[in-house]
C-alpha positions, 0 to 999 in steps of 0.5 A: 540233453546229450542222455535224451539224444541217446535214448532217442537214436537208440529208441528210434525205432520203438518210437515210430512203430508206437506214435505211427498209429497213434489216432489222438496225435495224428488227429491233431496233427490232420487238423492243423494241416487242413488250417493253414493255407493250400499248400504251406510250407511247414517247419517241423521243429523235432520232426523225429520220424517224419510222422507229422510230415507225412501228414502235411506232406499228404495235404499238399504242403512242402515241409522242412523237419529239423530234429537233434536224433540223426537216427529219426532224421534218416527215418524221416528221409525214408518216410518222406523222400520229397521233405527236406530234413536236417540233423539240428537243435530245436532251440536253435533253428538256425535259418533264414527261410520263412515259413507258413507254419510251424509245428512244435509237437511235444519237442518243448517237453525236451527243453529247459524252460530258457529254451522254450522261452528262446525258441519262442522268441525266434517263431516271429522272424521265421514265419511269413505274415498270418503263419500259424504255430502247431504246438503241444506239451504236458501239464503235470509233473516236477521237471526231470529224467523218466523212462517211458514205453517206447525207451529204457533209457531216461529221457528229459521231461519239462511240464508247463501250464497253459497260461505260462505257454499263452503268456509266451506267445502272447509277448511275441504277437500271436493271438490264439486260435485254438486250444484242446486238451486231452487225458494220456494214460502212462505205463504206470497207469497215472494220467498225463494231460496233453494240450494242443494250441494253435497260435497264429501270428498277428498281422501289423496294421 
């Protein structure tokens, strides 16, 4: 993890001049932040620049980013000056706060899958009764270290099915709300798909 922290402080840059005008990601993001509930309160879980908090921000949502690259922290401060944010692991949120949503935007492609199953576990504690979970991976490729077109530097990348994700969040009490997928063309020219999910926490009868 300690060679993908390093390609991110030092691509930190590139990464939020490439994903600030990305429309099929921040369309997500838009649609997320207009179904939860007025004014929720937001983890963003591997917030990186602050992109996705601006957006909730923007729809009169208070947001809390976490993120392990204090490179994207001190630009997510200076994106979003009434956020809070703080220098964390994704695996390991570490609070007790609760939350009205929670966005994990390609932050598990980082993770081994133990982690993901980890970080899935911990969602129900830190959510509020009904909260809703933001989240978006790749289908695809074998596990491993890649360059990509914002970094010369390798970076982790972990691939999941939709099911095994739906399986996770199914084991923790959540029903799914939302599902859709799209192509993403690589710098090679291949072509990765991307899904986006909403889950939404059940509530105890």
């Amino acid at each position: 993890m300690s060679k993908t922290k390093y390609a991110y402080n030092n691509s930190a840059d590139k990464y939020n001049a490439k994903f600030s005008a990305y429309d099929g990601y921040l369309k997500r993001i838009n649609d997320f932040a207009s179904a939860i509930k007025k004014n929720s309160s937001v983890l963003d879980i591997g917030c990186g620049p602050g992109i996705n908090a601006e957006i909730f921000i923007n729809h009169g949502h208070s947001v809390t980013g976490i993120d392990f690259s204090d490179k994207m922290i001190a630009l997510a401060e200076k994106r979003c000056p009434s956020g809070k944010f703080m220098v964390k692991n994704a695996e390991n949120p570490d609070t007790a706060e609760k939350y009205d949503a929670i966005c994990l935007s390609f932050i598990i492609v980082h993770l081994e899958k133990s982690e993901t199953e980890k970080l899935i576990i911990t969602l129900p504690r830190l959510l509020n009764p009904g909260g809703m979970v933001y989240i978006s991976f790749m289908t695809g490729k074998k596990a491993g270290y890649e360059k990509t077109s914002f970094s010369d530097d390798e970076i982790y990348f972990s691939y999941y099915k939709t099911e095994e994700i739906e399986k996770l969040f199914a084991a923790e009490g959540f029903g799914k709300i939302s599902f859709f997928e799209e192509p993403y063309i690589e710098p090679d020219g291949s072509v990765t798909n991307d899904i986006f999910m909403i889950f939404q926490k059940q509530v105890q009868a």
